[in-house]
C-alpha positions as CSV (number, residue, x, y, z in Angstrom):
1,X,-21.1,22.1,-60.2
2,X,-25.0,22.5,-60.8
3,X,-28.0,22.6,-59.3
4,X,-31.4,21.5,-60.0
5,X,-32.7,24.8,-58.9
6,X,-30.8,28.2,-57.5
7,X,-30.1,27.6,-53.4
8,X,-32.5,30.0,-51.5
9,X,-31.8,31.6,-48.2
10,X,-33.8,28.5,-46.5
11,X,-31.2,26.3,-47.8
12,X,-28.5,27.8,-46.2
13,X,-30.4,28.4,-43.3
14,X,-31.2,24.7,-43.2
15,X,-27.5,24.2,-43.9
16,X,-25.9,26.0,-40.7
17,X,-28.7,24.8,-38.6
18,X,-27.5,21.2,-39.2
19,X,-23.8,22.1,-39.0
20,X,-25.0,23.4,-35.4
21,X,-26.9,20.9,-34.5
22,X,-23.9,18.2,-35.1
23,X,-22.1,21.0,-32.8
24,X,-24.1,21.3,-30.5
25,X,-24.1,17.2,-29.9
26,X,-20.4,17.1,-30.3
27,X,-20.4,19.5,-27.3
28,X,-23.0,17.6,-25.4
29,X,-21.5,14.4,-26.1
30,X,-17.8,15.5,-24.6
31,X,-19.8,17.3,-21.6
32,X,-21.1,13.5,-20.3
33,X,-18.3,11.7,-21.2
34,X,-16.2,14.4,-19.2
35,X,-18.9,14.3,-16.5
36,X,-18.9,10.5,-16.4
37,X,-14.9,10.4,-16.2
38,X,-15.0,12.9,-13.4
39,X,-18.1,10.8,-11.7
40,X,-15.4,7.4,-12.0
41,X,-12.2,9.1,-10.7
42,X,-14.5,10.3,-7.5
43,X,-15.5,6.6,-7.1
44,X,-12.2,5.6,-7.2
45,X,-10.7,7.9,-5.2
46,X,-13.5,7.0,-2.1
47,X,-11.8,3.4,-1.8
48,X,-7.8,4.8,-3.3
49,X,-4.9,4.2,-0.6
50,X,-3.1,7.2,-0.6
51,X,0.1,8.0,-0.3
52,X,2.7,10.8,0.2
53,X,4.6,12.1,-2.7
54,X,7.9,11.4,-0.3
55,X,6.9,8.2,0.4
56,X,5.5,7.2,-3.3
57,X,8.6,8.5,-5.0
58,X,11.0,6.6,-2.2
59,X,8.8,3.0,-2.4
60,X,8.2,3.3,-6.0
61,X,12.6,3.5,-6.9
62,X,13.1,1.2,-4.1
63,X,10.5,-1.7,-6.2
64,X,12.6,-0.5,-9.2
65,X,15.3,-1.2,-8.2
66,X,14.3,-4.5,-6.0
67,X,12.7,-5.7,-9.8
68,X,15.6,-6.2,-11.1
69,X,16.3,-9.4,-9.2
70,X,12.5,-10.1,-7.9
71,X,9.7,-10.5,-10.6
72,X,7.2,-9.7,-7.6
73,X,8.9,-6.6,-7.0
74,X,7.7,-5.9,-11.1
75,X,4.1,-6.5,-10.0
76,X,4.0,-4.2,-7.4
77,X,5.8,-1.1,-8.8
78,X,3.2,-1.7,-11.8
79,X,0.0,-1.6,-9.1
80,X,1.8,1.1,-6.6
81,X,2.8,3.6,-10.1
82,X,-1.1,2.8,-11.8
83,X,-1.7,5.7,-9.9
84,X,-5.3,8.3,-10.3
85,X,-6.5,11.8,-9.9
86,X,-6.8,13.4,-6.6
87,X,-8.1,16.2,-4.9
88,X,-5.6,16.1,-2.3
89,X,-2.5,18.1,-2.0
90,X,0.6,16.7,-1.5
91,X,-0.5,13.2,-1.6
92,X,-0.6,10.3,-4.7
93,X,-3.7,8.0,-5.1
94,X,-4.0,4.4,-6.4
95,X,-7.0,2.3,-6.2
96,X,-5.9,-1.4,-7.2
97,X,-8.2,-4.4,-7.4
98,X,-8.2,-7.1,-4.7
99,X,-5.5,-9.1,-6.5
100,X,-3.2,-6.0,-7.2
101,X,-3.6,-4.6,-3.8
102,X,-2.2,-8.2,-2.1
103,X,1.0,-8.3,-4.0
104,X,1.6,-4.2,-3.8
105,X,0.6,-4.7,0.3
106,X,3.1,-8.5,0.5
107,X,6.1,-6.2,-1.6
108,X,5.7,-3.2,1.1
109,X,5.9,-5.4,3.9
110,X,8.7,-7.1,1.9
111,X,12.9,-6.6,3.2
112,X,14.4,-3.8,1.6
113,X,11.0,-1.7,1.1
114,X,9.6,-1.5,4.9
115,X,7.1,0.7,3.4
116,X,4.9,0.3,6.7
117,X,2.7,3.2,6.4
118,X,-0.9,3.8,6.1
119,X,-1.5,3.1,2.6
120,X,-0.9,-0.7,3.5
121,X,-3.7,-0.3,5.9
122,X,-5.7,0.4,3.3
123,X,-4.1,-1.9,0.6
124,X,-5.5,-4.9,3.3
125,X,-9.0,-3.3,3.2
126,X,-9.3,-3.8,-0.5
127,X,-7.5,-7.1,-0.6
128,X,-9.4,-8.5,1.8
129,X,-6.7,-9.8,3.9
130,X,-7.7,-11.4,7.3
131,X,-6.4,-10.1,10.6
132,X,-3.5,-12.1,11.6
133,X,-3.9,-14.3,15.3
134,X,-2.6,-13.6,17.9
135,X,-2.4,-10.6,20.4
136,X,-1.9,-7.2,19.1
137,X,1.5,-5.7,20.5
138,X,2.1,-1.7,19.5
139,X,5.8,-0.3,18.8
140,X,7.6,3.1,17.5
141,X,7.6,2.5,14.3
142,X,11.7,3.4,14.8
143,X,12.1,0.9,17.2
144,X,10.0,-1.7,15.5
145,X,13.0,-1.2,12.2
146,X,15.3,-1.2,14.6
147,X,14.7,-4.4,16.3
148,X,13.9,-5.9,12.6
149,X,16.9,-4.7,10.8
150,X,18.9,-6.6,13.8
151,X,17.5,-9.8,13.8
152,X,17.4,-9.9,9.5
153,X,21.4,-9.5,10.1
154,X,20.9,-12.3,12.6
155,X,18.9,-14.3,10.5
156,X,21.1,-13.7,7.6
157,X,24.3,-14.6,9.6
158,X,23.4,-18.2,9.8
159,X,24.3,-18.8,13.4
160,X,22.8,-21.4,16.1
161,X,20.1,-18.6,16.5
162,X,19.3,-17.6,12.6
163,X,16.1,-20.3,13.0
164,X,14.8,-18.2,15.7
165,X,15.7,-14.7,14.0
166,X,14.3,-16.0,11.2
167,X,10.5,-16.9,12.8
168,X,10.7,-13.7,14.5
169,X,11.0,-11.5,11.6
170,X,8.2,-13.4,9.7
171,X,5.9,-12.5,12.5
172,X,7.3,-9.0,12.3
173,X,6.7,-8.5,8.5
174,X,2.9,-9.5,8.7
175,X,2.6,-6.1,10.9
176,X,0.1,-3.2,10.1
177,X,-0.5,0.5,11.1
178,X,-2.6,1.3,14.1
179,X,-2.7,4.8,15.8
180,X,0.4,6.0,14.2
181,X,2.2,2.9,15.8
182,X,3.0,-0.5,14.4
183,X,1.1,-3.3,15.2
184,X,1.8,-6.8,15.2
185,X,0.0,-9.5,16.5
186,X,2.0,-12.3,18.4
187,X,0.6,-15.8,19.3
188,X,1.2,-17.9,22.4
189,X,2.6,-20.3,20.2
190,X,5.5,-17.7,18.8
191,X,5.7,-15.5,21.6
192,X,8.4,-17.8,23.5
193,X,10.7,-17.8,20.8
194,X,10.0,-14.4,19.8
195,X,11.1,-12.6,23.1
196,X,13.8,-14.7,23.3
197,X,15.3,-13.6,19.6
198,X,14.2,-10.0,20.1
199,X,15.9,-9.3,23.7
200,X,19.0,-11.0,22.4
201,X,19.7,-7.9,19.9
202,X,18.7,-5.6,22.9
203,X,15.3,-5.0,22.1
204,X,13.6,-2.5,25.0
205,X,12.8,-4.3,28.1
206,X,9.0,-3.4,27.8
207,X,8.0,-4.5,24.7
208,X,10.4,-7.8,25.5
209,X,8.3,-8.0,28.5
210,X,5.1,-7.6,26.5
211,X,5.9,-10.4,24.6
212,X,6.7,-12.4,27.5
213,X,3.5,-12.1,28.9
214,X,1.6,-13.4,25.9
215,X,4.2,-16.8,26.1
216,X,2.8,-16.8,30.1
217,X,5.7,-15.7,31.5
218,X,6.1,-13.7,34.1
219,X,8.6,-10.2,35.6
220,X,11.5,-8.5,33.8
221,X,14.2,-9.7,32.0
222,X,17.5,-8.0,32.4
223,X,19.0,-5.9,30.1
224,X,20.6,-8.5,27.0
């Protein structure tokens, strides 16, 4: 190779400036996309439902498993393992659109997940799903799967009284998380039948009473 005219020390000066320059806007460039990605994954995490590695890893192998007979079920592992960074400890973060957040919040409400937790509280938020009617009526959240679980295998039986199992669990399913307990919220137009299906699998005599009350009935019923 020649040159026109011998390379001075300016030209290699002028040389490793550029190659520093290009550097230099290499460096700068990765710095505000890195600070940008950070700056998204803080948005995202402000409006995330968040979940606890326990109860992520259980819901996400129980809509694996559910998938393989239930294309919903598909849908919903996708939105619930779509998951993003977090700054919290022990917990798993996904932050789903409106539509993704309605069919991950309809699977966990879904039989054979019961993922009833406060994540779905927050998957309704971002939906944009409407308060059901109806009165709200609070239970254990061990006595609300017991009383469920029952009047599925009711339901699922196909006796005289599956019809009315069968209207009582769909009121059941559309329940949410308030104050650690779940809430549900029965109308005057379901509460008749309601009490009726849930005191005949020996529900407690409180909450059967609860729901009496909204159907306009009145005193304790005893024990199924």
């Amino acid at each position: 190779m020649s040159f026109s005219r011998p390379l001075t020390v300016t030209d290699l000066s002028s040389g490793e400036d550029r190659r520093f320059r290009r550097s230099r806007t290499r460096k700068a460039d990765h710095a505000l996309k890195m600070c940008e990605k950070r700056a998204d994954a803080a948005k995202k995490e402000k409006v995330a439902a968040f979940f606890t590695r326990e109860e992520h890893k259980a819901l996400a192998d129980a809509l694996f498993r559910k998938g393989r007979t239930d294309p919903g079920a598909v849908s919903a592992y996708a939105a619930l393992t779509n998951t993003i960074p977090t700054k919290r400890s022990g917990f798993v973060a996904v932050a789903p659109n409106a539509e993704h957040a309605a069919v991950l919040a309809r699977a966990l409400r879904g039989p054979g997940i019961n993922g009833f937790n406060y994540a779905l509280v927050r998957l309704d938020e971002i939906s944009g799903r409407a308060q059901p009617a109806g009165r709200p009526v609070d239970t254990h959240i061990t006595t609300f799967l017991d009383v469920l679980g029952k009047l599925e295998a009711v339901e699922s039986s196909g006796g005289e009284h599956a019809a009315r199992a069968a209207r009582a669990v769909a009121v059941l399913r559309e329940a949410t998380l308030y104050r650690g307990l779940i809430r549900t919220f029965v109308t005057h137009a379901d509460a008749g039948d309601m009490a009726d299906a849930i005191h005949a699998v020996g529900a407690p005599r409180i909450l059967v009473n609860e729901i009496d009350t909204i159907a306009g009935r009145a005193g304790f019923r005893p024990a199924a």
